[in-house]
N, C-alpha and C positions, 0 to 999 in steps of 0.2 A: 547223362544223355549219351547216347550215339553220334559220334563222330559225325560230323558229313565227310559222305564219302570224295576221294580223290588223291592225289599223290601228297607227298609234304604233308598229313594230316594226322595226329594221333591225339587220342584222348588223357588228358588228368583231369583228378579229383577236383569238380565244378568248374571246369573251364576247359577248355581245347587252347589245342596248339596248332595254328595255322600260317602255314612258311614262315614259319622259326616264330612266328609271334601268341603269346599267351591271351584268351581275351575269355576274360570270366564269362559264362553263363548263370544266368541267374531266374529261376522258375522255368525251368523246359518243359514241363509238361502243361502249360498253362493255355489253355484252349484261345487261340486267337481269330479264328474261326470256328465257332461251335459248329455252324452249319454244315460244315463241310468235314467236320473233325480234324482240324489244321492246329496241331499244337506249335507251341517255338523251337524244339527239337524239330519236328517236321521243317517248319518254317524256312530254318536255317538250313537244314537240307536243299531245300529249293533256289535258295538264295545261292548256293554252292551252283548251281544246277545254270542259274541263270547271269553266274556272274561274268563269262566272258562275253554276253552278250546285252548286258544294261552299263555294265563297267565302261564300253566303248561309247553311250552317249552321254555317260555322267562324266568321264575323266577329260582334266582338265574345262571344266564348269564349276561357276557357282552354284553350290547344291544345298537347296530348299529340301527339309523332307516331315512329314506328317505322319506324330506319335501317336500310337493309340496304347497306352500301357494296359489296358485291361480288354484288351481284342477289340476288332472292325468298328463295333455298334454303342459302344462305351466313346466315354468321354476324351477328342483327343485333341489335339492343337499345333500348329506349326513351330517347329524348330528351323531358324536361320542358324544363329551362331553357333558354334562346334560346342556340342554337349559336354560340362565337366564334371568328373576330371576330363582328361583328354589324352586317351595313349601315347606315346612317344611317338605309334609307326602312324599315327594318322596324321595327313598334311593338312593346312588350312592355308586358306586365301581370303585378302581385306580386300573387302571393297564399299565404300560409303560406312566404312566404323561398324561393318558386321565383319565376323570374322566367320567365314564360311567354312564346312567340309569340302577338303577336296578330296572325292569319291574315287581313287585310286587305285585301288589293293583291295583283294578279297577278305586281307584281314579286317579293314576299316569297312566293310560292307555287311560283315557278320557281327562288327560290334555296333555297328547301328541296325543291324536286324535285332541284335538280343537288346536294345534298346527299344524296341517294339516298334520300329519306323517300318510301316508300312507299306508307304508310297515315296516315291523318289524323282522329284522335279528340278531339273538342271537348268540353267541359265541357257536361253538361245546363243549366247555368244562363250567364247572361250576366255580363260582364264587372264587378265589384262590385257586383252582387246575390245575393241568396241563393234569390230563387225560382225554380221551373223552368220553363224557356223553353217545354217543349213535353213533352210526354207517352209515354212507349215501357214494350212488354213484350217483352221477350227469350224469343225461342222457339229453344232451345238442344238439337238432336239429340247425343246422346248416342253415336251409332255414325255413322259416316263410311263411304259416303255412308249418306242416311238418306233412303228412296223417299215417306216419309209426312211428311215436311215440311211440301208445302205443302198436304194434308190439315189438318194441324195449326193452320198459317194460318189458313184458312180456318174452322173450327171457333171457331177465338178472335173472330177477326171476324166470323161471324154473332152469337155471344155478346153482344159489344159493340151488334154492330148491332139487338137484341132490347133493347137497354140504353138505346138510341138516342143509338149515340157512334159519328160517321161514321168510320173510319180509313183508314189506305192502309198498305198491306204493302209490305216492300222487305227483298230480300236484305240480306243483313248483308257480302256480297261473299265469305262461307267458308263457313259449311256450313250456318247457321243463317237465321231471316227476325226481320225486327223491327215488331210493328206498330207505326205514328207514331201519335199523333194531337195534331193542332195546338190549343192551348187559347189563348184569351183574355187577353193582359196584363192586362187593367182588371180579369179575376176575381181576381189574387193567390190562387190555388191554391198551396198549399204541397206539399213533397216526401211529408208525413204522410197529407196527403190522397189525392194520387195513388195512394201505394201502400196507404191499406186500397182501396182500386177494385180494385187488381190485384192485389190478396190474394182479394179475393172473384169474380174472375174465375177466377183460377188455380183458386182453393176448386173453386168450380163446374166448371170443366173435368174434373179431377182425379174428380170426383165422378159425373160425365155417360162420363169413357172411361177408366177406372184402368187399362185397357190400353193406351192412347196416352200419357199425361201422366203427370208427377211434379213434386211441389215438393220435391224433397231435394235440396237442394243439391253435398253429395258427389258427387261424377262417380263412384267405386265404389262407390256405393251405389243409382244410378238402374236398373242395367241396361242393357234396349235401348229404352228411355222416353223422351221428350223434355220438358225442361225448361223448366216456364215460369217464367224468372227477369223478378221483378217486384220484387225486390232490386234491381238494378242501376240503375237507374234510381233516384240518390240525388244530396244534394249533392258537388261534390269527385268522383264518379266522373264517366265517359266512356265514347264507344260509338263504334264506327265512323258515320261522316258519313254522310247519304248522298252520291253519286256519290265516294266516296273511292274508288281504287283499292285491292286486297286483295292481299298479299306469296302469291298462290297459284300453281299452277302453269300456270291458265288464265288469268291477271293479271285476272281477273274484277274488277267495282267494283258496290259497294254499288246497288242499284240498285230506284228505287220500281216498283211493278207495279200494276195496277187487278187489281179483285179477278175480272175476268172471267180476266184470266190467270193468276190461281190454281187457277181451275177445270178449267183445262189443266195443271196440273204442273209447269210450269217444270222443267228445271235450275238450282238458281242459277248454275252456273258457264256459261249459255247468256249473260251479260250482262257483257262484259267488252272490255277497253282498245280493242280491233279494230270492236266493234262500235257501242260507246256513242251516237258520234256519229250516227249515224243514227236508233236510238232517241231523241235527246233532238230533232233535228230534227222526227220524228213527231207525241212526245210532251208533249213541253217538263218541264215538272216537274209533278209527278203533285204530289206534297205541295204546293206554291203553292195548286195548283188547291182544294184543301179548305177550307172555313173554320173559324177557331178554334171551336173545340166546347165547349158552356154543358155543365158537367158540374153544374153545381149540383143537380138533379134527381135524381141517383143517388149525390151526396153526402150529398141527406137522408134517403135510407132504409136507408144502409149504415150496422150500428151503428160505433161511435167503439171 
């Protein structure tokens, strides 16, 4: 196969060499998206493409990621523990007797892509801490597709922005959007706290469109409602990354948006493996660009 391209990179016989480290390839040309004709040479290209930007919300996390050895629509399954063998240059971190990837280095990001790992969910908190790195509310459509998505976005985020909590919207890379918003290490915000905010966000939404929103959890019991989980966002669970690729049939990836392009509609599946790289040239990372947000202010008027 062809090298991904970039500095430190050159090719031997079934495997590459990236910043000094060896990581076999194994079936490059093996269609992992037929739809889109996305082979694993390709693949791994992209992954080169997008790794200083998925690398900074996987690094230093516990990282969850989901195989699909025989492409997207085939048979795949979650991987926690660090796949074996286990290269020398790959870190891992224990937490509850799994022994996690720690998603660090382009090399261990290219040996879990020729691993056929797909998709890339990191833990909300950092590596042996217990508090949350950063802040999200899960806006979960209920029917596929779902044309009032990024209505729904957008609704949450003026909400917030009425709150005066800046955020940035980003596909989830499948059918749902997630708004970020980046908090402050030095506040030591706890998980308790985030979510009464986003209990009394969801409250209020729910309350302002009972015909767009639901907080019921049961997926048979929503309708054609969209969900604002503000659950999820807890210790121990995980969320797609952003710029992670998504096991779908567009190979669409997790991708942040300015809320001007919300007011366009988006398709999520409009931002995916083909075109990223051009978007990130544009744009660079939209979440970077915000600063950690003092939620202190709306912590003391939401009762406990």
């Amino acid at each position: 196969m062809a090298a991904p391209t970039g500095s430190k990179h050159k090719q031997v016989k079934g495997s590459i060499i990236i910043e000094g480290q060896e990581i076999a390839i194994s079936n490059p040309e093996k269609l992992l998206w037929p739809e889109k004709g996305i082979t694993k040479a390709m693949y791994l290209q992209k992954l080169v493409a997008l790794s200083p930007y998925l690398l900074t919300y996987c690094r230093n996390r516990y990282l969850t990621t989901i195989r699909f050895p025989n492409g997207w629509n085939e048979k795949s399954f979650y991987q926690k523990n660090a796949p074996e063998p286990t290269p020398p240059f790959v870190s891992t971190a224990l937490l509850d007797g799994i022994n996690y990837v720690h998603l660090d280095s382009l090399p261990t990001l290219l040996w879990l892509g020729n691993l056929a790992s797909l998709e890339f969910h990191p833990s909300f908190h950092y590596i042996e801490e217990t508090l949350p790195a950063e802040w999200l509310i899960d806006i979960d459509p209920s029917v596929d597709p779902e044309p009032r998505i990024m209505q729904a976005a957008e609704i949450i985020g003026e909400i917030l922005d009425k709150m005066n909590i800046r955020s940035v919207p980003k596909t989830s890379g499948a059918t749902g959007v997630q708004i970020y918003v980046p908090i402050p290490r030095e506040r030591k915000y706890t998980f308790e706290q985030l979510r009464r905010i986003g209990q009394f966000v969801a409250s209020f939404a729910v309350q302002k469109h009972p015909g767009l929103f639901t907080v019921e959890r049961l997926k048979k019991d929503r309708g054609s409602l969209i969900y604002i989980d503000y659950l999820q966002h807890w210790y121990g669970k995980t969320l797609s990354a952003p710029y992670t690729p998504r096991a779908r049939a567009d190979a669409s990836v997790s991708t942040p948006l300015t809320w001007q392009e919300v007011a366009m509609r988006p398709d999520p599946r409009d931002f995916h493996l083909l075109n990223i790289e051009q978007r990130l040239r544009q744009h660079g990372d939209l979440i970077a660009q915000l600063p950690p947000q003092n939620l202190d202010p709306v912590l003391s008027f939401i009762p406990q």
